[in-house]
C-alpha positions as CSV (number, residue, x, y, z in Angstrom):
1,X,-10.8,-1.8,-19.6
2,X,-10.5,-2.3,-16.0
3,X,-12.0,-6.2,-16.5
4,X,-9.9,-6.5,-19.3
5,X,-7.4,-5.4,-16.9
6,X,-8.0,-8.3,-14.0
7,X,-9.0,-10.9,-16.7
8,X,-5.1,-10.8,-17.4
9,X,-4.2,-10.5,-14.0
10,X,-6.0,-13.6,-13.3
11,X,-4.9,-15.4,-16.6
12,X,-1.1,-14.8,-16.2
13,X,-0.9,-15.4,-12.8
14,X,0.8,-11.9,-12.1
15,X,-0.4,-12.3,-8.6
16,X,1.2,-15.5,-7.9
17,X,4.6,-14.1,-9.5
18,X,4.3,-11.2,-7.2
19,X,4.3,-13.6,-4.3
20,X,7.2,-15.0,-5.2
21,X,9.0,-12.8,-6.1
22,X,8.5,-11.2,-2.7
23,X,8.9,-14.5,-0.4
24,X,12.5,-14.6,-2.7
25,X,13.3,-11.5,-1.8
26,X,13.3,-12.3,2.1
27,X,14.5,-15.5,1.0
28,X,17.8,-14.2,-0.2
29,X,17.9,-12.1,2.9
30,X,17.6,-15.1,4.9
31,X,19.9,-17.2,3.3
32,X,22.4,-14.0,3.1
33,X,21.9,-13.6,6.5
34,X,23.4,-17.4,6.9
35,X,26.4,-17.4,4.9
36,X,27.4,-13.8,6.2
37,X,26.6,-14.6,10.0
38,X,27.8,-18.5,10.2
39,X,29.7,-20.0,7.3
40,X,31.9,-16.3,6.8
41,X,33.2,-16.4,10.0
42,X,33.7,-20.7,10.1
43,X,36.1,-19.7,7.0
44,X,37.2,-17.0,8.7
45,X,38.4,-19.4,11.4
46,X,39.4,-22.1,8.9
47,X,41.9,-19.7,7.1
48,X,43.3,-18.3,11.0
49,X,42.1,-14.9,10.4
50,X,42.8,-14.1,6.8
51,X,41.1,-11.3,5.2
52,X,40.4,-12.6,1.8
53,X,39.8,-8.8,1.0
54,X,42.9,-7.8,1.3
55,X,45.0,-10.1,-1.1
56,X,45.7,-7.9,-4.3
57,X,48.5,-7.7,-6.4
58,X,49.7,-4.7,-8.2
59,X,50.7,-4.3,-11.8
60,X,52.2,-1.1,-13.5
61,X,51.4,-0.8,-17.2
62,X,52.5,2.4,-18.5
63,X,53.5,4.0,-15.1
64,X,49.4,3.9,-13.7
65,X,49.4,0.8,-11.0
66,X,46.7,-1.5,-12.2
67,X,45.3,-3.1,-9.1
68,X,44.0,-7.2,-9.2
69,X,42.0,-7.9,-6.3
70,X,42.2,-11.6,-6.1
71,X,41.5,-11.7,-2.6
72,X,38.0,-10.4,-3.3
73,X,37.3,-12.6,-5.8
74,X,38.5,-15.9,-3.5
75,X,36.1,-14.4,-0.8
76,X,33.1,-14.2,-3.8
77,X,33.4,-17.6,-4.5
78,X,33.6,-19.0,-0.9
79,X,30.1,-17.1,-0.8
80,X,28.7,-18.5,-3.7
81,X,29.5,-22.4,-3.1
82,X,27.8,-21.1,0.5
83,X,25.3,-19.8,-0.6
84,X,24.6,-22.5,-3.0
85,X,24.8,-25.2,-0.5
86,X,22.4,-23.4,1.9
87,X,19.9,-22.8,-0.7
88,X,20.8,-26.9,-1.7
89,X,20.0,-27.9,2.2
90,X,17.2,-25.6,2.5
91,X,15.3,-26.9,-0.9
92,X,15.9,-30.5,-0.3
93,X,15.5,-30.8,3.1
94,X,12.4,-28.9,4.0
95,X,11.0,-30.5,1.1
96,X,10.4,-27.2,-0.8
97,X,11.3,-28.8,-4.6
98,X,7.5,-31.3,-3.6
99,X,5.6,-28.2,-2.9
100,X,5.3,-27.3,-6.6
101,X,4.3,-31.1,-7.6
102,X,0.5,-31.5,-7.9
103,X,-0.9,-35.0,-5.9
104,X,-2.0,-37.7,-7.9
């Protein structure tokens, strides 16, 4: 059972797949770590200080106050175009999209 066991280990690659996902992990850290430490704060700057966060605008629908935080949305976009780019830059120019290509 145990052969059986690292026979499909080896065969689907599990251990390759566990590599990636864990360099991914650390990966989205590091790009997070980018677009929260660098290109946040540029917007920040670019918008003179705005909180995105705290743009909302309130609704009443039978008497309760419904609450539509567009501001936080705005701000979840900025981060995903960021984020986006920076994983864009860091793909293409480090070359990572010819690592996966097998020489000819």
């Amino acid at each position: 059972m145990l052969k059986d066991f690292m026979n499909f280990v080896r065969e689907q690659g599990v251990v390759g797949i566990a590599v990636g996902i864990a360099i991914g992990i650390q990966a989205a850290a590091f790009v997070n770590a980018i677009v929260m430490g660098f290109i946040n704060p540029i917007v920040g700057v670019l918008l003179m200080g705005t909180d995105l966060n705290g743009i909302e605008s309130t609704v009443t629908i039978d008497g309760e106050p419904q609450v539509f935080a567009w501001g936080m949305i705005i701000q979840a976009g900025i981060t995903f175009v960021a984020t986006a780019f920076v994983v864009y830059f860091l793909v293409k120019k480090a070359k990572l999209d010819k690592l996966d290509k097998k020489a000819k």
